[in-house]
N, C-alpha and C positions, 0 to 999 in steps of 0.2 A: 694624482693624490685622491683618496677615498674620501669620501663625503662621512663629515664628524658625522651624522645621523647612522647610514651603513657600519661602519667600523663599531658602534654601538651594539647595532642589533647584534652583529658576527660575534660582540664580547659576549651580550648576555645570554648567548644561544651555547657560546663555549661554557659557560658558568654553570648553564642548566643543563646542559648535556653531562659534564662534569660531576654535578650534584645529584642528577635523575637518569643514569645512563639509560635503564630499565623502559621508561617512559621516554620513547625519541618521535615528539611530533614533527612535521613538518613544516613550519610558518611559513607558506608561500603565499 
């Protein structure tokens, strides 16, 4: 099972990536 924290970040990065295709950082 994914750590609730992880599963987070992968939601708001789908959300942002979604909302801001144009602008795709990389959060590493």
């Amino acid at each position: 099972l994914f750590t609730a924290g992880f599963s987070l970040r992968v939601l708001a990065r789908k959300l942002i990536n979604s909302r801001d295709k144009e602008d795709q950082t990389g959060e590493g």
